[in-house]
MILOZA-803421 format. One record per residue: residue number from 1; residue in three letters; x, y, z of N, C-alpha, C in turn. Coordinates in pm, whole numbers, plus 50000, padded with zeros to 5 digits. Layout:
// MILOZA-803421
 seq type   nxx   nyy   nzz  caxx  cayy  cazz   cxx   cyy   czz
 NUM  ALA     X     Y     Z     X     Y     Z     X     Y     Z
...
//
This chain:
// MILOZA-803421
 seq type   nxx   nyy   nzz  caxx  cayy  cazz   cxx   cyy   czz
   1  UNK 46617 75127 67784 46650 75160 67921 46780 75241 67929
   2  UNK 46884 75188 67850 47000 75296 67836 47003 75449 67786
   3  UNK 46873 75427 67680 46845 75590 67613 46834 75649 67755
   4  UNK 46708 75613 67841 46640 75689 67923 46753 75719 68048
   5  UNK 46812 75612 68077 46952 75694 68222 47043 75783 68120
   6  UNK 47070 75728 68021 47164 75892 67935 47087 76008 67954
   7  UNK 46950 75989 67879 46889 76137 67873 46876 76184 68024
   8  UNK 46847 76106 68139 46847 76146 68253 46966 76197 68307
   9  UNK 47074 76161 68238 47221 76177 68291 47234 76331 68257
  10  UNK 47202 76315 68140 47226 76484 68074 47146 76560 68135
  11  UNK 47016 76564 68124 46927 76667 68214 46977 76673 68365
  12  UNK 46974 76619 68423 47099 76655 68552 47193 76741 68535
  13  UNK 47272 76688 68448 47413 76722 68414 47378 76918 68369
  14  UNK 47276 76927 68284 47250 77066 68223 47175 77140 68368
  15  UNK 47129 77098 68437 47051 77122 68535 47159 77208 68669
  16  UNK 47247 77100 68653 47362 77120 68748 47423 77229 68681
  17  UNK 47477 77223 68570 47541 77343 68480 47494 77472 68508
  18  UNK 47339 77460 68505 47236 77576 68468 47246 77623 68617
  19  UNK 47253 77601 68718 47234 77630 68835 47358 77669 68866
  20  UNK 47516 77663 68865 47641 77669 68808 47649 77821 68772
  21  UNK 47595 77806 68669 47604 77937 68625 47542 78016 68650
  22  UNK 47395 77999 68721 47320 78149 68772 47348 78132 68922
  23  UNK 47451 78074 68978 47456 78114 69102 47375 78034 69204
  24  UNK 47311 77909 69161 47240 77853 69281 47302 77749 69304
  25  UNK 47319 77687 69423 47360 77582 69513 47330 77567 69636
  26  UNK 47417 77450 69660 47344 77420 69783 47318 77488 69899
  27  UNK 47258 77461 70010 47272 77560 70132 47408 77583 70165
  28  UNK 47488 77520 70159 47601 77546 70242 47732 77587 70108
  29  UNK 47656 77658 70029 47751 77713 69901 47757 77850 69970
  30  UNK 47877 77952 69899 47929 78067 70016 47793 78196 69884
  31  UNK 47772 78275 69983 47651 78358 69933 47671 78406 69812
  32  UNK 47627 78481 69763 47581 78506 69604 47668 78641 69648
  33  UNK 47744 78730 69695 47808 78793 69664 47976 78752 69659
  34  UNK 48005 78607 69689 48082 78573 69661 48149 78521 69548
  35  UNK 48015 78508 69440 48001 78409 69311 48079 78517 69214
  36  UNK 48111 78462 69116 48184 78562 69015 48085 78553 68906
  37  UNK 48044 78656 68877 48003 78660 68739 48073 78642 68630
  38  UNK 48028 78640 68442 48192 78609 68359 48263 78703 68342
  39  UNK 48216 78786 68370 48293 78912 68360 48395 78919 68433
  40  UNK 48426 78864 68560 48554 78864 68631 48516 78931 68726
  41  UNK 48411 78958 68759 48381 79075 68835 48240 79031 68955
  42  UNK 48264 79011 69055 48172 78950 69189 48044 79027 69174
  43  UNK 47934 78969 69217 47797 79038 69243 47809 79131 69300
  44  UNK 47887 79147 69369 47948 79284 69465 48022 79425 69379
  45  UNK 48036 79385 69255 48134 79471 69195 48267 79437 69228
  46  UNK 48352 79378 69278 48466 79400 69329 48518 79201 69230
  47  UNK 48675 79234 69233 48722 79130 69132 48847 79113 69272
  48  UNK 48926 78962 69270 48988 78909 69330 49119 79010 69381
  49  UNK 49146 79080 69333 49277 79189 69341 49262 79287 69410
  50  UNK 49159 79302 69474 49125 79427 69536 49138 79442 69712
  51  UNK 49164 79544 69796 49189 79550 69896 49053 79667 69990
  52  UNK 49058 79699 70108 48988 79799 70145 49080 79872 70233
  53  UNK 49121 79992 70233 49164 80108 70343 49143 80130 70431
  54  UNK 49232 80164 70582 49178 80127 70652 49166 80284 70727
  55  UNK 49019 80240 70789 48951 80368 70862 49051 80437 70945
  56  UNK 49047 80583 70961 49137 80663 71064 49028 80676 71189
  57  UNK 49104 80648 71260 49028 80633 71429 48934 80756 71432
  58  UNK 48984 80905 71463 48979 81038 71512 48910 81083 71390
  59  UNK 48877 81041 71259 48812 81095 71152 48860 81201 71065
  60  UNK 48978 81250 71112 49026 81382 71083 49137 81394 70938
  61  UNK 49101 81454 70834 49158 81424 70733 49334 81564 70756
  62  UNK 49430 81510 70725 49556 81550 70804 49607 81666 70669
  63  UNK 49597 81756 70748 49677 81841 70574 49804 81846 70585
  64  UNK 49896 81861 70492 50035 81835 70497 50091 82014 70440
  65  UNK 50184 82040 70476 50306 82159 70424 50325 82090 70269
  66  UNK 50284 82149 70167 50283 82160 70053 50179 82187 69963
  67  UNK 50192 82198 69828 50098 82210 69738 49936 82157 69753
  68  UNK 49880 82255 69736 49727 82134 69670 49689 82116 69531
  69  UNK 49641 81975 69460 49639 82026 69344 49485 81936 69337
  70  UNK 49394 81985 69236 49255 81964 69234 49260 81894 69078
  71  UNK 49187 81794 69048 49176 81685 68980 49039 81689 68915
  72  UNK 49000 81702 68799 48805 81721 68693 48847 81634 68586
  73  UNK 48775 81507 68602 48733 81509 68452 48770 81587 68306
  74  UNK 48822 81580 68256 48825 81664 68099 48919 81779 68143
  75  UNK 48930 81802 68251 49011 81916 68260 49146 81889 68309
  76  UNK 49251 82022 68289 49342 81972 68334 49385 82015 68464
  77  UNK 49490 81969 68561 49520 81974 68727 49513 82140 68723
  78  UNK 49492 82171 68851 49448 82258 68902 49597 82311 69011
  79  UNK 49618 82401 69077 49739 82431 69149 49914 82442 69024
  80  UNK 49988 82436 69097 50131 82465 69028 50187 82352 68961
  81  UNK 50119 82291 68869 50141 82169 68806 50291 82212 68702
  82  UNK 50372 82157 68705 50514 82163 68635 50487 82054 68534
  83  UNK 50609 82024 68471 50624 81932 68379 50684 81790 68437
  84  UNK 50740 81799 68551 50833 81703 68676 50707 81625 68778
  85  UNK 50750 81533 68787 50627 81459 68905 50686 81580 69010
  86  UNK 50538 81587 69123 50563 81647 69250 50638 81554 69330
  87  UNK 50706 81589 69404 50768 81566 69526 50614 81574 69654
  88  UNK 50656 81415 69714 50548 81396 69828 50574 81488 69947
  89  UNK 50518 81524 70016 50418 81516 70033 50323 81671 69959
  90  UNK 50180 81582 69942 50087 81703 69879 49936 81700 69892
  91  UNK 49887 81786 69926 49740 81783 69943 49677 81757 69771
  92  UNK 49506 81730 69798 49492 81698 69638 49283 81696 69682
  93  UNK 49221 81757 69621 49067 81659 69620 49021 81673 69437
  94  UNK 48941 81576 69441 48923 81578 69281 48751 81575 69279
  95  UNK 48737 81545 69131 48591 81496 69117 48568 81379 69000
  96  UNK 48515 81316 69036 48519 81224 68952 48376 81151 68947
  97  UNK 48361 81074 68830 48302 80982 68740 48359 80873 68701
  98  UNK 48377 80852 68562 48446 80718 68522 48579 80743 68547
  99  UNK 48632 80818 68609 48759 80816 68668 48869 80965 68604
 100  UNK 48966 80985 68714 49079 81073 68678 49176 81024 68759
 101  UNK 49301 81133 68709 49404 81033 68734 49472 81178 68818
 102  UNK 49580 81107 68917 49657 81270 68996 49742 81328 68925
 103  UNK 49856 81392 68964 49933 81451 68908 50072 81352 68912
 104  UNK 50157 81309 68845 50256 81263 68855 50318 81293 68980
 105  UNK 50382 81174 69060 50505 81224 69149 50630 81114 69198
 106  UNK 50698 81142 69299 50815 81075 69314 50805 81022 69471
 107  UNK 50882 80953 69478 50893 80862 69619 51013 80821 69641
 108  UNK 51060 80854 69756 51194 80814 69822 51187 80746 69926
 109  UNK 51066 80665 69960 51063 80555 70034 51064 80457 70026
 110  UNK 51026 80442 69856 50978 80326 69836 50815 80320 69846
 111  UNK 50757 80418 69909 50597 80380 69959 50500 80495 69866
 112  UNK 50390 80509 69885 50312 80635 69847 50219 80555 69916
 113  UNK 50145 80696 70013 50037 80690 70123 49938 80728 70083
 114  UNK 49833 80751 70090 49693 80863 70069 49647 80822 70206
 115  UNK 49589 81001 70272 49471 80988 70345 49364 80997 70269
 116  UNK 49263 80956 70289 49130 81002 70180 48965 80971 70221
 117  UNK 48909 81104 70181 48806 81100 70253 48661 81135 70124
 118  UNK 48589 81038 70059 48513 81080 69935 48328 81037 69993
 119  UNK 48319 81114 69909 48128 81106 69937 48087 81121 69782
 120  UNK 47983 81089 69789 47896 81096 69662 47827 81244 69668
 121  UNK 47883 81290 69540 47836 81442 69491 47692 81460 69433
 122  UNK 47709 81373 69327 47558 81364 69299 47553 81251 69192
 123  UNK 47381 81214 69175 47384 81067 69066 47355 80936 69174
 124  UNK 47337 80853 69099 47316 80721 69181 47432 80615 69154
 125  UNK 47555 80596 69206 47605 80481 69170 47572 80381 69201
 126  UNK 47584 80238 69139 47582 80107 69120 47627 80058 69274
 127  UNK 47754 80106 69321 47822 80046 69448 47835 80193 69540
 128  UNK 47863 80149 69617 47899 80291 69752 48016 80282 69785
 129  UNK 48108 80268 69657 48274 80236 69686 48320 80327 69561
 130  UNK 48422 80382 69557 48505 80381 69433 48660 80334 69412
 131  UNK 48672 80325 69320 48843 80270 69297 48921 80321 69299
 132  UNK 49030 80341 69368 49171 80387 69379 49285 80308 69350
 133  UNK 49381 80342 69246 49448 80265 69212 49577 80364 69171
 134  UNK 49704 80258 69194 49811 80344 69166 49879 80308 69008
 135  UNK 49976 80361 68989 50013 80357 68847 50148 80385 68786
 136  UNK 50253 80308 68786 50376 80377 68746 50389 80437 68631
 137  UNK 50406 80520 68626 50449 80627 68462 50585 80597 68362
 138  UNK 50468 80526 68272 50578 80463 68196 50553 80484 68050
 139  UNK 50664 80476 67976 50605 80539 67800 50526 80378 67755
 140  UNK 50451 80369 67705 50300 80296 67635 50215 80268 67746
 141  UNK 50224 80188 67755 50076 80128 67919 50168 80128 68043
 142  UNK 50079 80196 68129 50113 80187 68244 50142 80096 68369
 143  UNK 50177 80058 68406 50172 79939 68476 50089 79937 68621
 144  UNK 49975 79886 68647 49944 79952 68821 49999 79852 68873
 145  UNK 50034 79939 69002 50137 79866 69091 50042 79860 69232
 146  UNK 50032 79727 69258 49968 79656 69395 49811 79638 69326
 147  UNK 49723 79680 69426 49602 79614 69449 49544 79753 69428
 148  UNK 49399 79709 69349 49300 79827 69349 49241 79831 69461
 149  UNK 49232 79949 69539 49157 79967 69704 48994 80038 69640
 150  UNK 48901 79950 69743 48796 79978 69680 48782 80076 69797
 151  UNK 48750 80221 69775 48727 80306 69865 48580 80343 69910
 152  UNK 48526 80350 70055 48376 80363 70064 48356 80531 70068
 153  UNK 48251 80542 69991 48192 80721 69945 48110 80768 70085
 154  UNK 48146 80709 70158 48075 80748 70358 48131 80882 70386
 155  UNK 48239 80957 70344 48275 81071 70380 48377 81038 70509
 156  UNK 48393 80978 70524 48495 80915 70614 48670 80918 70543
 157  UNK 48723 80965 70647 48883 80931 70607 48918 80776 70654
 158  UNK 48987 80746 70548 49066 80617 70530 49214 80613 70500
 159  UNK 49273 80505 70534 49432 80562 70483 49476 80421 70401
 160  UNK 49577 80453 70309 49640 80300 70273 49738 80351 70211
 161  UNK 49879 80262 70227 50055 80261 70144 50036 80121 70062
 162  UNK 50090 80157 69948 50155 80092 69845 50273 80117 69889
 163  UNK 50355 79951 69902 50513 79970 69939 50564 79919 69769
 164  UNK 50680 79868 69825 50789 79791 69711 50808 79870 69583
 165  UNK 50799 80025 69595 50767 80100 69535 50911 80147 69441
 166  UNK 50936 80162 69366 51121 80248 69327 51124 80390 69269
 167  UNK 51249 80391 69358 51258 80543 69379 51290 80672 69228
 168  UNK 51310 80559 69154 51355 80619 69041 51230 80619 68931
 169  UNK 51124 80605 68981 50977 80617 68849 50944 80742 68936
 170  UNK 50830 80806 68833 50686 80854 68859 50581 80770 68857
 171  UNK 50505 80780 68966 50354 80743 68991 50252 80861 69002
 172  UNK 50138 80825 69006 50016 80875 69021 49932 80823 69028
 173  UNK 49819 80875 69102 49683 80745 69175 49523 80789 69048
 174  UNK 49490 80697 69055 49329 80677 68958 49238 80690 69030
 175  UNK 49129 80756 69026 49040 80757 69119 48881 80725 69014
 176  UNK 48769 80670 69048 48669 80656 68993 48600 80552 69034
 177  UNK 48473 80553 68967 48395 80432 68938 48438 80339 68833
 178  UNK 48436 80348 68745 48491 80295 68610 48335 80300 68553
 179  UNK 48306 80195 68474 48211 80155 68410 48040 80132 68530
 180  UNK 48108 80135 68650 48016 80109 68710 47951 80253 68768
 181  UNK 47982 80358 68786 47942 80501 68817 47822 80519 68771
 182  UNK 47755 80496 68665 47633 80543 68603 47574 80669 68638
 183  UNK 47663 80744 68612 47638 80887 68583 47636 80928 68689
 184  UNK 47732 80911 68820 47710 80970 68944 47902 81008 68963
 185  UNK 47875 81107 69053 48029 81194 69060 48017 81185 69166
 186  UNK 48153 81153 69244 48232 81146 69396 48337 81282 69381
 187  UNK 48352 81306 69519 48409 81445 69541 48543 81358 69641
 188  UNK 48630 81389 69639 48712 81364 69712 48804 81434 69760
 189  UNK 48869 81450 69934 48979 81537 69932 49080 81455 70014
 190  UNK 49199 81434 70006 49323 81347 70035 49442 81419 70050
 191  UNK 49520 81357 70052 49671 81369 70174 49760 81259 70067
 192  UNK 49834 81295 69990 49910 81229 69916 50067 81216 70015
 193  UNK 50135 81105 70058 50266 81136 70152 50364 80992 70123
 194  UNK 50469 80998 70182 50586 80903 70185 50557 80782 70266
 195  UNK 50488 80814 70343 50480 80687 70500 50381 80766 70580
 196  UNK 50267 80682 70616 50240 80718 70774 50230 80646 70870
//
């Protein structure tokens, strides 16, 4: 009688596990895009660190008095790229896949802004978002600074600041799918600035 409530104990117990791990529970467990897979990474694509941008009312993507500089894959920046981060404010659209990165620049606010407005160029991605992320420029690994903003490919302008920023680095923003793109390219064109 003791074999049989152990073995019953365990088959529960693996049952419960097994269900645990593919995501089933009870009714009142929070939906399956909330569950984390092991990867670290939600049914949704998106991992605990991440933020969303927030929509511009009027839709209108804002050009600024300065440079534009254009961003490819494999290639290198496009416009009057120096050896010095740019000075904000600067126009910028790129193209991307598993990702590119902007041009170095500087901040005297403390902040770096983007307006940004991306659609899907061509290909099928996995999600209808891509990642934007910032990055201080530093000699070995970079450090990103704040939260990855998952950006939606609707063609819509969005805006978001990274504060607590110092005035004495270079940054530059990441743009892509990562691993999740599967062979599909986003077009993007943005408003790199100090504050808005």
């Amino acid at each position: 009688m003791i074999r049989v409530r152990f073995r019953r104990a365990m088959l529960v117990a693996s049952a419960v596990a097994m269900s645990v791990a593919v995501g089933v529970g009870p009714a009142s467990a929070a939906p399956a895009e909330a569950a984390e897979v092991p990867s670290g990474v939600s049914a949704s694509g998106r991992t605990p660190n991440e933020v969303r941008p927030q929509l511009v009312p009027d839709g209108k993507l804002p050009q600024v008095q300065g440079p534009t500089y254009g961003f490819v894959e494999g290639a290198p920046p496009s416009g009057s790229v120096g050896p010095l981060g740019a000075a904000l404010p600067f126009n910028y659209w790129f193209e991307a896949s598993w990702g590119v990165e902007s041009r170095r620049f500087n901040t005297t606010t403390g902040k770096a802004c983007t307006w940004l407005k991306v659609y899907v160029q061509s290909g099928n991605p996995l999600f209808d978002e891509i990642s934007v992320k910032l990055y201080r420029n530093e000699s070995g690994t970079d450090p990103q600074m704040g939260s990855t903003v998952r950006w939606p490919t609707d063609n819509q302008t969005y805006q978001f600041c990274w504060t607590g920023l110092s005035n004495s680095y270079e940054y530059y923003f990441w743009f892509g799918y990562g691993d999740t793109g599967n062979g599909a390219y986003a077009r993007g064109d943005g408003t790199a600035v100090s504050n808005i």
